[in-house]
Rosetta silent file (secondary structure, phi, psi, omega in degrees, C-alpha in Angstrom):
SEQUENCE: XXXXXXXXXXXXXXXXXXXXXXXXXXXXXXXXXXXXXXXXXXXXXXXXXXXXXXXXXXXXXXXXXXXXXXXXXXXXXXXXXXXXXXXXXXXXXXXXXXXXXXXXXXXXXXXXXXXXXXXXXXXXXXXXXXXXXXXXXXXXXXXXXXXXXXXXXXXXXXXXXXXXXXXXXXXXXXXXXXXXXXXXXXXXXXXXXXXXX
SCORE:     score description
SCORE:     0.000 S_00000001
   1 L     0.000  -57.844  173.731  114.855    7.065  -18.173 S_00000001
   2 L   -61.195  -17.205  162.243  111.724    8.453  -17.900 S_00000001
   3 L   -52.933  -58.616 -149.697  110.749    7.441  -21.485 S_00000001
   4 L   -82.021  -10.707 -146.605  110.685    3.722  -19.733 S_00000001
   5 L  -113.163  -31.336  172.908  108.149    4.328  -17.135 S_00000001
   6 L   -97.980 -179.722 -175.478  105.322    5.769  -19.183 S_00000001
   7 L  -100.528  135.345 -165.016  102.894    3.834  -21.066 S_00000001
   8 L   -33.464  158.333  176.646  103.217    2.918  -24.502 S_00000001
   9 L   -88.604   11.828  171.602  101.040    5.124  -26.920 S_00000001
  10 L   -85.743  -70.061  168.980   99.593    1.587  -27.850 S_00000001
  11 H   -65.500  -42.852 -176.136   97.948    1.530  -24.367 S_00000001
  12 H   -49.693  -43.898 -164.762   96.941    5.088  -24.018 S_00000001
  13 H   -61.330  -52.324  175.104   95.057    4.488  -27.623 S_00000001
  14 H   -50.224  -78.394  170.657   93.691    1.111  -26.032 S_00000001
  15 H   -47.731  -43.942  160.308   92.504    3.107  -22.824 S_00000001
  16 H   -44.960  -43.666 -122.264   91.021    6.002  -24.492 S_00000001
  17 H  -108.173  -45.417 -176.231   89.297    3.647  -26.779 S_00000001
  18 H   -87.765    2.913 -177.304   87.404    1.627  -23.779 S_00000001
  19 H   -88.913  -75.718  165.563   86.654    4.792  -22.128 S_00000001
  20 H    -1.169  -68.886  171.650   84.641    5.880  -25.263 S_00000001
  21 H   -62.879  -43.012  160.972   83.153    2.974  -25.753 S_00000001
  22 H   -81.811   -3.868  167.984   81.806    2.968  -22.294 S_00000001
  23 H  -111.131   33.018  161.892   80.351    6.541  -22.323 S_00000001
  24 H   -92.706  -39.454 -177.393   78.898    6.051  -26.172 S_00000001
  25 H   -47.890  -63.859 -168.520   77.154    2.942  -24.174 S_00000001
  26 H   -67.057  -41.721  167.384   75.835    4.938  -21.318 S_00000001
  27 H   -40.952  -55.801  172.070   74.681    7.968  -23.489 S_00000001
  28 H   -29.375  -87.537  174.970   72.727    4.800  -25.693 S_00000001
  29 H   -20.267  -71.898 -177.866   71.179    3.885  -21.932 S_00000001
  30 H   -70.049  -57.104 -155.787   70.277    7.228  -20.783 S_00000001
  31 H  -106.980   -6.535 -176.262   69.144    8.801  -23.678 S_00000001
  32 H  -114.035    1.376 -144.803   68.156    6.528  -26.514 S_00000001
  33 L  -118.137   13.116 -173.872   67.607    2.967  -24.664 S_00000001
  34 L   -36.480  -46.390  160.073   64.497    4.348  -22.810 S_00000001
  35 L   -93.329   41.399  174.511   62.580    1.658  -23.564 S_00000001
  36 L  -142.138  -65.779  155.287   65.016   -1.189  -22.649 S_00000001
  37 L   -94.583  123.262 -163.028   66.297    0.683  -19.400 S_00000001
  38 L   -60.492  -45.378  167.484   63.536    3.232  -18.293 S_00000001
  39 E  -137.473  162.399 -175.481   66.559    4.956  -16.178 S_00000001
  40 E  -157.433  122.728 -147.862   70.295    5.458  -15.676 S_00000001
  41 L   -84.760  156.724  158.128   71.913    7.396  -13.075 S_00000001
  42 L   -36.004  124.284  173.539   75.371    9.556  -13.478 S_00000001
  43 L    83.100  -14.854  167.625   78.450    7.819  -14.026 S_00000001
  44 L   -43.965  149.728  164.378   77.186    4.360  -14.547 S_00000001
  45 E  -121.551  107.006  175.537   79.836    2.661  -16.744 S_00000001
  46 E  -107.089  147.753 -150.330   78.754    0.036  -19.098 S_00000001
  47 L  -119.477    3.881  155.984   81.195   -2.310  -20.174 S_00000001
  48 L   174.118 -142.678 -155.053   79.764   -4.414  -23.229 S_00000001
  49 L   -93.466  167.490  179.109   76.731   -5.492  -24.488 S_00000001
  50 E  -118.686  140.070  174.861   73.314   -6.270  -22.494 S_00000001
  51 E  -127.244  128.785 -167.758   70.324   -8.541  -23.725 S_00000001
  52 E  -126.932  134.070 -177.753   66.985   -8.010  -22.904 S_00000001
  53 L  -102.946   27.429  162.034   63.943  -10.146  -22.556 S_00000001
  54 L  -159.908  137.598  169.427   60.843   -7.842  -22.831 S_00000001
  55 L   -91.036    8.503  167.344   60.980   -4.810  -24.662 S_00000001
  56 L   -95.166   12.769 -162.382   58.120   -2.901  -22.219 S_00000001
  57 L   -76.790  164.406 -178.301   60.663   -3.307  -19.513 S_00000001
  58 L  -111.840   64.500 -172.793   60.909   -0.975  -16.103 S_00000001
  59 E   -84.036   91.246 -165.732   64.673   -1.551  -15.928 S_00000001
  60 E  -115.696  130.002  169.157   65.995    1.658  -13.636 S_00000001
  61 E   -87.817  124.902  149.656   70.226    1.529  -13.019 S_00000001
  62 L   -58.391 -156.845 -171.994   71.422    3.995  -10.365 S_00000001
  63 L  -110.158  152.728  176.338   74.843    6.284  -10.649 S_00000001
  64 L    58.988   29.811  170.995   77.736    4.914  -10.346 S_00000001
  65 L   -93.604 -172.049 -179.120   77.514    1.988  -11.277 S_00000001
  66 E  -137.388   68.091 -126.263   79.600   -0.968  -13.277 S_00000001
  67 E   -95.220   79.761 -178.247   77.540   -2.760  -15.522 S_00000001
  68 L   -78.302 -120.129 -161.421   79.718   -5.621  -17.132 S_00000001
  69 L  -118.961  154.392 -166.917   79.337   -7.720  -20.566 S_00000001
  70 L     5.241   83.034  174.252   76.790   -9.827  -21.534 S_00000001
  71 E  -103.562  148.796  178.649   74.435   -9.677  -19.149 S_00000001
  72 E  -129.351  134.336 -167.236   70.564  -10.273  -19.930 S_00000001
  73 E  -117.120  127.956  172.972   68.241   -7.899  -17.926 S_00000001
  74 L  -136.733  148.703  166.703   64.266   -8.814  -18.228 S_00000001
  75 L  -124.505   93.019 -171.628   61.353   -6.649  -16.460 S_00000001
  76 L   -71.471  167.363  158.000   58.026   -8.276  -17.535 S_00000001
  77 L   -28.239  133.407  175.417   54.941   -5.966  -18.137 S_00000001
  78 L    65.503   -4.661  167.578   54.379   -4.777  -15.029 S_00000001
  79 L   -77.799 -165.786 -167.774   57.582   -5.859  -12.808 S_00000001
  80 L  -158.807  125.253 -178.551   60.260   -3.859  -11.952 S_00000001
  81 E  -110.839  174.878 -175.293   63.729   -4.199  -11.887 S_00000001
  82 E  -168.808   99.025  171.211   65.444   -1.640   -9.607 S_00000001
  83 E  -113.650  132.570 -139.914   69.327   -1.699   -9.361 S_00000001
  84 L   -89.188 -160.776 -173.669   70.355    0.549   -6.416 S_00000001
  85 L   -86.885  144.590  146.377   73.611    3.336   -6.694 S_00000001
  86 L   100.777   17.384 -164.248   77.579    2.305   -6.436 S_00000001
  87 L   -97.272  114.092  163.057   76.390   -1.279   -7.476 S_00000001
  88 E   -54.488  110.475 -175.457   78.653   -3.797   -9.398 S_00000001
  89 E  -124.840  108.027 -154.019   76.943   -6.187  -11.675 S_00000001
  90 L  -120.297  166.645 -151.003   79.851   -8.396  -13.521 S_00000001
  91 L   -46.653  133.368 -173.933   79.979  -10.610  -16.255 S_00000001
  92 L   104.999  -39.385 -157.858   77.118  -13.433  -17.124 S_00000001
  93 L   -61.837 -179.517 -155.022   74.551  -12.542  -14.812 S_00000001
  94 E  -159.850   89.232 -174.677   70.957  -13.333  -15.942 S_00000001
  95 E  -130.428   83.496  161.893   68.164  -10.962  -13.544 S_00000001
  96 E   -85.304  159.089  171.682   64.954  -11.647  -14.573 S_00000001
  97 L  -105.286   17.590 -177.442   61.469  -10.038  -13.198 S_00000001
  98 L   -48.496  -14.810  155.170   58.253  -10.721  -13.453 S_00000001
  99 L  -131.158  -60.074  156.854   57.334   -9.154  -10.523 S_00000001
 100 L  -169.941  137.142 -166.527   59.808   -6.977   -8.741 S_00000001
 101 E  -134.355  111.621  146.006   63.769   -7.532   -7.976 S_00000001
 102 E  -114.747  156.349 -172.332   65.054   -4.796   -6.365 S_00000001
 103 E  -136.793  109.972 -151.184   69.004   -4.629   -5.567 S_00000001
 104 L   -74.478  140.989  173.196   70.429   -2.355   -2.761 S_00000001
 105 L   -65.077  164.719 -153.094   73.025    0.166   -3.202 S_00000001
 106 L    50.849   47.069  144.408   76.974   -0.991   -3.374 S_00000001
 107 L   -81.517  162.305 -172.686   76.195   -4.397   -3.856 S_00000001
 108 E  -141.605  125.245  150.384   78.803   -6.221   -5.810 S_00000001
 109 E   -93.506   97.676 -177.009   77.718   -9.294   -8.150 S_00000001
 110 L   -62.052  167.712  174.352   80.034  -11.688   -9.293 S_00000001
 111 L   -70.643  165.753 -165.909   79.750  -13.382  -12.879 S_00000001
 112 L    31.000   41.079  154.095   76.997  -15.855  -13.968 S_00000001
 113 L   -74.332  131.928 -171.630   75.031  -15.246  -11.359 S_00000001
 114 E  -121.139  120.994  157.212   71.308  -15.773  -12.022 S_00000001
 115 E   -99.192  127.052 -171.549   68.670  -13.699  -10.054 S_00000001
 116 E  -138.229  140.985  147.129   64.989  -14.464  -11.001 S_00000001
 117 L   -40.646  -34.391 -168.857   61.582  -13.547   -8.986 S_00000001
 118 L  -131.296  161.448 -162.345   59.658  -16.268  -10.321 S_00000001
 119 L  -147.455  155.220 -165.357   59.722  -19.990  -10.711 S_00000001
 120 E   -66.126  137.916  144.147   57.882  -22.370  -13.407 S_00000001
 121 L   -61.401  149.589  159.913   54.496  -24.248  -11.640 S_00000001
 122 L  -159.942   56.516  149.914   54.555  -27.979  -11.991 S_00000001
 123 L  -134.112   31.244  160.520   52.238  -29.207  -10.012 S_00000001
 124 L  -104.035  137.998 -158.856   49.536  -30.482  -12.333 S_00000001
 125 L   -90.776  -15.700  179.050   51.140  -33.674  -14.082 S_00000001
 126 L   -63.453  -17.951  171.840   48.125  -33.508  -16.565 S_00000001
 127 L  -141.550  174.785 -171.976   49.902  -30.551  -18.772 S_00000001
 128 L   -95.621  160.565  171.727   53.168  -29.837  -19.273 S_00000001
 129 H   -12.436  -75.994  176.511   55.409  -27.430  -17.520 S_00000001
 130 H   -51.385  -14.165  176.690   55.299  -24.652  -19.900 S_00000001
 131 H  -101.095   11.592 -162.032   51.494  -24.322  -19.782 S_00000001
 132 L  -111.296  -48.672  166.942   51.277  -24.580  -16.069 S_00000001
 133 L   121.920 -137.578 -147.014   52.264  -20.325  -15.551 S_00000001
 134 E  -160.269  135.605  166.829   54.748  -19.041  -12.912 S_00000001
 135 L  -118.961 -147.519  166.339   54.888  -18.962   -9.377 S_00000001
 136 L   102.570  156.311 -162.751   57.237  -16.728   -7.080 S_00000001
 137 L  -126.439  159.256  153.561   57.784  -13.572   -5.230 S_00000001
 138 L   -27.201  124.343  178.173   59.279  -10.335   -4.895 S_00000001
 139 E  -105.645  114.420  171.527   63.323  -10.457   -4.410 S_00000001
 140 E  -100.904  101.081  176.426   64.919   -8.476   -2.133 S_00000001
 141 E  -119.821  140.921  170.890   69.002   -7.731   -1.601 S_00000001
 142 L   -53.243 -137.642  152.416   69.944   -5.475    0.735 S_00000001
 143 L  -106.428  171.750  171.672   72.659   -2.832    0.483 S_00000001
 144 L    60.216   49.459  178.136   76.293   -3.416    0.572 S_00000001
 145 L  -102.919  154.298  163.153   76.093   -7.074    0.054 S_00000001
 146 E  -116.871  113.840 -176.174   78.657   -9.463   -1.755 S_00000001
 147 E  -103.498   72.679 -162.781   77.179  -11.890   -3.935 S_00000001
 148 L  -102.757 -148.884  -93.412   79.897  -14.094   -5.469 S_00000001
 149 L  -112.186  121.678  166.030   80.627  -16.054   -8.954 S_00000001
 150 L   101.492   -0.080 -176.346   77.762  -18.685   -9.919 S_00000001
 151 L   -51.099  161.881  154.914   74.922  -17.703   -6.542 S_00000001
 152 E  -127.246  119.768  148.912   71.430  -18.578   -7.773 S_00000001
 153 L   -64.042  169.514  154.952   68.561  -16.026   -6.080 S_00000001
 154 L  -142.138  169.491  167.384   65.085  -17.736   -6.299 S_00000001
 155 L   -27.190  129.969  163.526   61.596  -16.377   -6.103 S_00000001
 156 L    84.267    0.527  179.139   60.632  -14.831   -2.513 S_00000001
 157 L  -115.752  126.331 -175.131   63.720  -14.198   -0.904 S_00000001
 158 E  -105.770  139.263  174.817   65.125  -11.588    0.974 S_00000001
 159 E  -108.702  123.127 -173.842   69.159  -11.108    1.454 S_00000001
 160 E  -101.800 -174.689 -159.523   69.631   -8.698    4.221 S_00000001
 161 L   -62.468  129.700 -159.916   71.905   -5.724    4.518 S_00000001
 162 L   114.130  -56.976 -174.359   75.720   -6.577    4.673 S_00000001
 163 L   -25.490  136.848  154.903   75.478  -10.148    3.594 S_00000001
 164 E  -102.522  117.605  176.869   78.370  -12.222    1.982 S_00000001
 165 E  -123.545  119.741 -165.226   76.839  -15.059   -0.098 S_00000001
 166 L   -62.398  126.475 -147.089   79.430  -17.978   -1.019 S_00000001
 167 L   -43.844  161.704  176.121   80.142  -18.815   -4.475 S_00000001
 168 L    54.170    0.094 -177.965   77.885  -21.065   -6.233 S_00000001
 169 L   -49.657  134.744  140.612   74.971  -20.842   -3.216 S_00000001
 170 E  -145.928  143.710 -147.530   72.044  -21.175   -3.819 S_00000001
 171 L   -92.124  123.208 -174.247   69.608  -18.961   -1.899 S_00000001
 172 L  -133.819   -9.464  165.402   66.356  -20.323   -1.753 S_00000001
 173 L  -139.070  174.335  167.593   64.866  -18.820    1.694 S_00000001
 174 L   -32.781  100.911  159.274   65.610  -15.711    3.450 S_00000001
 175 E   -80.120  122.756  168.293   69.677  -14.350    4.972 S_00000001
 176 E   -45.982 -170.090 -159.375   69.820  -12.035    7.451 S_00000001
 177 E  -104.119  143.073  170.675   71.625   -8.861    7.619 S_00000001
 178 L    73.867   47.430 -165.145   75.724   -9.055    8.226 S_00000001
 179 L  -158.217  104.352  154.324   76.299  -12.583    7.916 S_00000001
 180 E  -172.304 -148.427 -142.967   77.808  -15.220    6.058 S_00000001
 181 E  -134.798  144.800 -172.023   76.161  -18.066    3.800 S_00000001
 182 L   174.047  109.664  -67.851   76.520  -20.795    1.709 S_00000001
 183 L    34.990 -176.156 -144.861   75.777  -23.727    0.166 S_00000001
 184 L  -113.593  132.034  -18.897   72.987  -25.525   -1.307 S_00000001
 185 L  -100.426  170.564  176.720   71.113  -24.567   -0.232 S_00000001
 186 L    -4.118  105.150  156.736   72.313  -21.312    1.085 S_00000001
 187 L  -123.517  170.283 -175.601   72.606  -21.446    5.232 S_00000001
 188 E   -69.271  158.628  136.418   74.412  -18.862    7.477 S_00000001
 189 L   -62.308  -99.479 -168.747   78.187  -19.948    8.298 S_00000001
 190 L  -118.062 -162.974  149.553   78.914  -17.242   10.480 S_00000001
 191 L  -135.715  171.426 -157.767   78.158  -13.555   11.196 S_00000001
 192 L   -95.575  133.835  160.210   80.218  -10.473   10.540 S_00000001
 193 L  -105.801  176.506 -150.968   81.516   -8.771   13.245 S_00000001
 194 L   -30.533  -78.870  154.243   82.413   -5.042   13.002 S_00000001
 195 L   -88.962    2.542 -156.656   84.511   -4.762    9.973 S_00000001
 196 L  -101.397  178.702  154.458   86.291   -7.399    9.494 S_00000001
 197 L   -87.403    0.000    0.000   85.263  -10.674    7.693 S_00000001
């Protein structure tokens, strides 16, 4: 009877196997990946691979985090990327930086989410787009926020602490804290009252 109840030695082998793999990852991170994440707190868990678009970047991951798969992380010279402790970052996102994106601890980020600081210029019609530079701001989200599957951040925006932001949103001016918002773009719905949703 009790034979039926435990888990196959097929799964243990399986579980062992993905534990491994995520602390040969994080070991990578903290100690060898210096110059692709500058820091990485206790207990982070990364869960596949990450792609990065400047190799000077000032990428620092708190503890205890949950980093999933294929994600692309960029910090240009001189930005900052700053992901806070307890925070969930899940599969797909795209959080670039040219100047500084910070992300508060416990937030939870659904997949293919794209956060970016900065936004192309276009507004001389005499050259094209790509030769026209970057415009954009500082990104702020607060702590404990839920950010779910497909949001777009833009340049300039602050999410405040608390926040629920509705799938596919996209946030293009400031949400308060404990509130929330969604659609395109982003506006408040409702606000959160004490715990509940």
């Amino acid at each position: 009877m009790m034979l039926d109840t435990m888990p196959s030695i097929g799964k243990m082998v399986w579980a062992i196997g993905r534990r491994a793999s995520s602390c040969a990852r994080w070991l990578f991170y903290r100690f060898l990946g210096r110059a692709l994440i500058r820091t990485v707190g206790r207990r982070t868990r990364f869960f596949g691979r990450i792609r990065f678009g400047s190799a000077e970047s000032n990428i620092h991951v708190g503890s205890d985090c949950m980093i999933g798969h294929d994600l692309f992380l960029s910090a240009s010279p001189g930005a900052t990327l700053h992901i806070g402790n307890g925070c969930g970052i899940n599969t797909g996102c795209h959080i670039v930086a040219v100047e500084h994106i910070e992300i508060g601890d416990h937030t939870l980020i659904a997949e293919f989410c794209s956060i970016r600081d900065q936004n192309h210029a276009f507004g001389d019609p005499s050259k094209p787009v790509a030769e026209q530079g970057f415009t954009g701001g500082p990104v702020k989200i607060g702590k404990n926020v839920w950010i779910g599957r497909g949001v777009f951040v833009g340049a300039g925006v602050t999410i405040g602490d608390g926040a629920v932001i509705g799938a596919n949103s996209v946030v293009t001016r400031d949400i308060p804290e404990r509130v929330v918002a969604a659609g395109v773009p982003a506006r408040v719905i409702r606000e959160i009252e004490g715990n509940r949703l």
